[in-house]
N, C-alpha and C positions, 0 to 999 in steps of 0.2 A: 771621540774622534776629532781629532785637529781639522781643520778647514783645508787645508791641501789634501790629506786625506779623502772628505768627502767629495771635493772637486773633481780628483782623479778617479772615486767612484763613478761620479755623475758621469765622463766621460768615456767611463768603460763601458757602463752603461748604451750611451749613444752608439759607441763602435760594435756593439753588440747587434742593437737592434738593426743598426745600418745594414753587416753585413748579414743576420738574417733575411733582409727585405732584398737583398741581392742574391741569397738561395732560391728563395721563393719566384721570385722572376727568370732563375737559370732553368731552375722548375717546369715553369710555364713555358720557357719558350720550347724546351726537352717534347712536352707535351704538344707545343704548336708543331716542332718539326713532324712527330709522329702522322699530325693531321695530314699535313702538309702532304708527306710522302705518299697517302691512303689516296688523296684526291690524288696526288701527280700517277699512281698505278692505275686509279679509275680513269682518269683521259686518257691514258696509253692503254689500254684495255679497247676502249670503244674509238679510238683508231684504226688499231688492227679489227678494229669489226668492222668497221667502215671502208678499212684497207686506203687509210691514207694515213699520214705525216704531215708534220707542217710545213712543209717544203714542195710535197706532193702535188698541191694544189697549183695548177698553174696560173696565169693573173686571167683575171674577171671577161678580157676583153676578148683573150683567147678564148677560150671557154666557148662564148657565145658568138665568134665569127662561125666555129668550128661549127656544120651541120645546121646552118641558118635554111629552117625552110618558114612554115606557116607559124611557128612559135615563136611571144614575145620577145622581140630586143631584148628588155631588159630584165635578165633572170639572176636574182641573188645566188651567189654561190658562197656556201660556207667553208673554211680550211680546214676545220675538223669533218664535218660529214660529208664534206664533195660533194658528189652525188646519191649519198647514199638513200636508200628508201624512206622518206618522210611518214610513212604511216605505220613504222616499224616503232613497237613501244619495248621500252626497259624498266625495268624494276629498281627502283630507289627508295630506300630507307631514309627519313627526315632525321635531321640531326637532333639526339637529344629525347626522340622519342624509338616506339618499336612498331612504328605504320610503315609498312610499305604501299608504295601506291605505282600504278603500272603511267607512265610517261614518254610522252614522243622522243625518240633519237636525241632530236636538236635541242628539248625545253632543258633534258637532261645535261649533255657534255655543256649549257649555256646555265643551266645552273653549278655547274662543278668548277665551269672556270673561273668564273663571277668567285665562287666560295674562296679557288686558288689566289685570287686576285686579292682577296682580304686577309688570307690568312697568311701573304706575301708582306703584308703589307703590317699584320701585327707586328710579325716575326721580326721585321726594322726597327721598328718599332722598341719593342723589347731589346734588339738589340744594344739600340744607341742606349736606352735607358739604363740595361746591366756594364756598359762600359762608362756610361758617365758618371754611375754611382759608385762604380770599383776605384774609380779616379780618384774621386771624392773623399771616400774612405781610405785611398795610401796617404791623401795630403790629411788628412783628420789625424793619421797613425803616425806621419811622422813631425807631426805638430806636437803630438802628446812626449 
């Protein structure tokens, strides 16, 4: 094999691997969405169990002028649970493994959102990475 020949192996090669590594990541993030959607059904789940929205809640100040007797000024109010019952436990499955363990209202939708929040955040993540490497690989492709 002549030298341009192997050259233009070498770099079929590369265009190969490249857009392998850009399957593999559409892959992922296919899979991140799937998560994604499982937590967003599990917080709208224990909404309507809580019977509120995020909107629902009204602000903090309200809340606590409304029916001011002997109880503290200041009472945290959450937008997921409102007022929902604090000593009310849920069942959660750990990610990864096959324990379930019984958890307060709040530790729960505070652990799902935190989760939403990351897997939001991969999902970008991944995002920016399969478009900057698809880029990459049209200017590699039409280099060649």
């Amino acid at each position: 094999m002549d030298a341009t020949m192997s050259h233009f192996q070498e770099k079929l090669i590369e265009l190969e691997i490249e857009g392998e590594n850009i399957l593999l990541a559409r892959q992922e993030l296919v899979e991140n969405d799937r998560e994604r959607n499982r937590n967003r059904e599990a917080l709208t789940a224990l909404r309507k169990r809580a019977k509120t929205s995020k909107s629902s809640i009204g602000l903090p100040f309200e809340s606590i002028m409304r029916g001011i007797e002997s109880r503290p000024l200041v009472k945290e109010i959450c937008s997921t649970c409102g007022n929902h019952d604090v000593k009310e436990t849920n069942w959660l499955m750990f990610p990864g493994t096959d324990v379930f363990a019984s958890i307060p209202f709040h530790a729960v939708h505070t652990i799902l959102e935190q989760d939403q929040n990351k897997l939001d955040y991969e999902a970008k993540k991944l995002q920016s990475y399969v478009k900057e490497k698809s880029f990459s690989l049209s200017e590699k492709r039409s280099s060649c």
